[in-house]
C-alpha positions in Angstrom: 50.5 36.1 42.6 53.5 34.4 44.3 55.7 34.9 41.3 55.2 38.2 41.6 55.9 38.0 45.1 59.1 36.4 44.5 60.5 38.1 42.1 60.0 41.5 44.2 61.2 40.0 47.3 65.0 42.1 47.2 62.8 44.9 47.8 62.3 44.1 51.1 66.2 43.7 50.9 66.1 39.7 50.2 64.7 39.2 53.8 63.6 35.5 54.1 59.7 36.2 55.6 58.3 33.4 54.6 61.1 31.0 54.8 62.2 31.4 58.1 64.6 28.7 59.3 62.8 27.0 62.0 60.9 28.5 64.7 62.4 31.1 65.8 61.5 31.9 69.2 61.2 28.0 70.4 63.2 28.5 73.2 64.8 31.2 73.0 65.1 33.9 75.9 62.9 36.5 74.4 62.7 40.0 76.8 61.0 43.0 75.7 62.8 46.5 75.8 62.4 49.5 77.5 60.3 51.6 75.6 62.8 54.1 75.8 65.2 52.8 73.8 65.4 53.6 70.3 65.9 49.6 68.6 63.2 47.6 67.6 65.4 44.5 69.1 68.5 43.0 70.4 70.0 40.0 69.1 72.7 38.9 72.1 73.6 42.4 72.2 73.7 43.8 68.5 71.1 46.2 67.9 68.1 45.8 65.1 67.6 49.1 64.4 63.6 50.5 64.4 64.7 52.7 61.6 65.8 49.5 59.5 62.2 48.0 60.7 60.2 50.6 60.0 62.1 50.4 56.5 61.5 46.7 56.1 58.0 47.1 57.4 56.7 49.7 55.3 58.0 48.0 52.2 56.4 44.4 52.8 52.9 46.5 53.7 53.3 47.9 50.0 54.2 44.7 48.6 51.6 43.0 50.3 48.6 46.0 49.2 50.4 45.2 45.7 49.5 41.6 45.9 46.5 41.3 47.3 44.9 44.9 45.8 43.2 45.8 49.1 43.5 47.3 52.4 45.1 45.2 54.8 43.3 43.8 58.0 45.1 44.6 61.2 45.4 41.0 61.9 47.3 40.5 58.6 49.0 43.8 59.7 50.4 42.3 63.0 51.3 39.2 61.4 53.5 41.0 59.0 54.9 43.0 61.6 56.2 40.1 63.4 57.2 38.0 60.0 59.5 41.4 59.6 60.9 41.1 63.0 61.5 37.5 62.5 63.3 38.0 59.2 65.6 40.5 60.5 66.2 38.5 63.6 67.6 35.6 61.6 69.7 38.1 59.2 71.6 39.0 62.3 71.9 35.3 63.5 73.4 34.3 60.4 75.6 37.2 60.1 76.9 36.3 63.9 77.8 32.9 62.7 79.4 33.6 59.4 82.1 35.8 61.8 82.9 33.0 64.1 83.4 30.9 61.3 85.6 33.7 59.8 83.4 34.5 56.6 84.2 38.1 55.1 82.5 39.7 52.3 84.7 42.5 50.5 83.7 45.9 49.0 84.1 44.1 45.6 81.8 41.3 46.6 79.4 44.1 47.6 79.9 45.8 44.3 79.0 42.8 42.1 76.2 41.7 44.2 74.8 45.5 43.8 75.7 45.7 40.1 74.2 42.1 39.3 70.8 43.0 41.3 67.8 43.5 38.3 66.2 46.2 40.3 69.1 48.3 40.0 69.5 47.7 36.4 68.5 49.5 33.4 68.5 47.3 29.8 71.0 44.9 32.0 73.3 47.3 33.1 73.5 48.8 36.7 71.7 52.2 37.1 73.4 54.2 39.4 69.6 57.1 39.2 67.7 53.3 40.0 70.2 52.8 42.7 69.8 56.2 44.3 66.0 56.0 43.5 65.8 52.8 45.7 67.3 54.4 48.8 65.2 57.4 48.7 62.5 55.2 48.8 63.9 52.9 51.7 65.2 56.3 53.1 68.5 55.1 54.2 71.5 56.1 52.8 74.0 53.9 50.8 76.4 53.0 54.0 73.4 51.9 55.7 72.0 50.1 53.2 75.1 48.2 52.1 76.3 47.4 55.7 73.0 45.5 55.3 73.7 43.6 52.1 77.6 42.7 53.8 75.7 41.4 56.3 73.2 39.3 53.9 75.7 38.3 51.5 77.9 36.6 55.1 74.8 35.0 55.9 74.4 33.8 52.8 78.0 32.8 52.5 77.0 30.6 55.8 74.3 28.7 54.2 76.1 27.9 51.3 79.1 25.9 53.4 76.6 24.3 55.2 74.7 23.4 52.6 78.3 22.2 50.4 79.0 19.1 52.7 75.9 17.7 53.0 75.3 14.2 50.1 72.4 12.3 49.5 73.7 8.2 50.0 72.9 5.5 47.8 70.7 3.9 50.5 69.3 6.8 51.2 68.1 7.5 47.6 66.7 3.8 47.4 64.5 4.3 50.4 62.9 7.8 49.2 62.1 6.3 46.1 60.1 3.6 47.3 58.2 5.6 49.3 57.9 8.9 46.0 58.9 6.8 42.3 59.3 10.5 41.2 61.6 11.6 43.6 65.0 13.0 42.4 68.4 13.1 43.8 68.7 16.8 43.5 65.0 17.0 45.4 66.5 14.9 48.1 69.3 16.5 48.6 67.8 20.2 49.3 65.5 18.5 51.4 67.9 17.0 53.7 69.6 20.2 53.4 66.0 22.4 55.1 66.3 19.7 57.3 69.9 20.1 58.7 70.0 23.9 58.5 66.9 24.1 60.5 68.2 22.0 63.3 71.3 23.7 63.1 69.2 27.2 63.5 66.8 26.1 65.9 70.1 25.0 68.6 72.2 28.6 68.0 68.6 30.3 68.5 67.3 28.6 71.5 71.3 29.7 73.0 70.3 33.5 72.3 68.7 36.2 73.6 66.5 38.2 71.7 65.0 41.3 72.9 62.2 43.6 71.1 60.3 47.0 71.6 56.9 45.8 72.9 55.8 49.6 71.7 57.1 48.8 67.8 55.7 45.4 68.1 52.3 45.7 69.2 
């Protein structure tokens, strides 16, 4: 069941649900919207838009039905809801850090992530009818869709210098496998790295203010 899961999660636009990066609202100045405005939320200023949510949503509902072959509880329904909002929430943390740190993604970039993404491909080569296909279904049209992926691709641009300077030490290594004998280096090392890129998340996060549409949320 979770491989499937996993290997349909770019449908939902490769938004990290159930991996979120810490908790997210620990802290953080969270404010609800007027009803009136037409975002789902604010993340220090930049809008989430409820068209992009209700997008997002309505995907993970299908993908969840898919899954699980029944009807959905409205508890499970809220939880998704909010898993969404979370997910897209942390998109547009990471893509606010990867400008201060100066990380670009070019239209080239964009076009090699796009061309190299299975769901678009047909017998391993980009489908430009699969492509269109996709934002029908999404209704959004290409700019929208691949101002999102720019966005995605900084963030994960971020993660990936992060992640580069971070090293598992000798001693280090010693001491984890006393504790685990079957342990590896490589098992260590993405540990520590959860463990640094959550802190590092949880500190920008508790500095921002988020903002959502109680109406969409509820």
């Amino acid at each position: 069941m979770w491989n499937f899961f996993r290997k349909h999660m770019r449908i939902i636009f490769a938004v990290t649900i159930f991996a979120l990066i810490g908790e997210i609202f620990l802290g953080t100045r969270f404010y609800f919207l007027s009803n009136k405005i037409n975002s789902t939320a604010k993340v220090n200023g930049s809008n989430i838009s409820t068209k992009l949510y209700r997008s997002v949503y309505a995907n993970s509902v299908k993908l969840y039905q898919q899954i699980t072959n029944n009807q959905l509880s409205e508890k499970k329904l809220s939880e998704i809801k909010m898993r969404v909002f979370q997910a897209l929430v942390q998109d547009e943390i990471f893509y606010q850090q990867s400008k201060l740190y100066g990380i670009l993604v070019t239209n080239k970039e964009l076009k090699t992530d796009l061309q190299n993404s299975q769901i678009f491909q047909e017998k391993n080569i980009f489908s430009k009818d699969k492509y269109i296909a996709f934002l029908a279904s999404m209704q959004m049209t290409p700019k929208e869709y691949e101002t999102l992926r720019k966005k995605q691709i900084a963030g994960k641009k971020i993660k990936a210098m992060l992640s580069s300077v971070v090293k598992v030490w000798g001693y280090e290594l010693e001491n984890a496998l006393k504790k685990n004998p079957q342990i590896t280096r490589n098992t260590l090392l993405q540990t520590k790295i959860n463990v640094i890129l959550n802190e590092w998340y949880s500190n920008i996060i508790k500095n921002s203010t988020v903002t959502g549409n109680e109406l969409i949320l509820k």
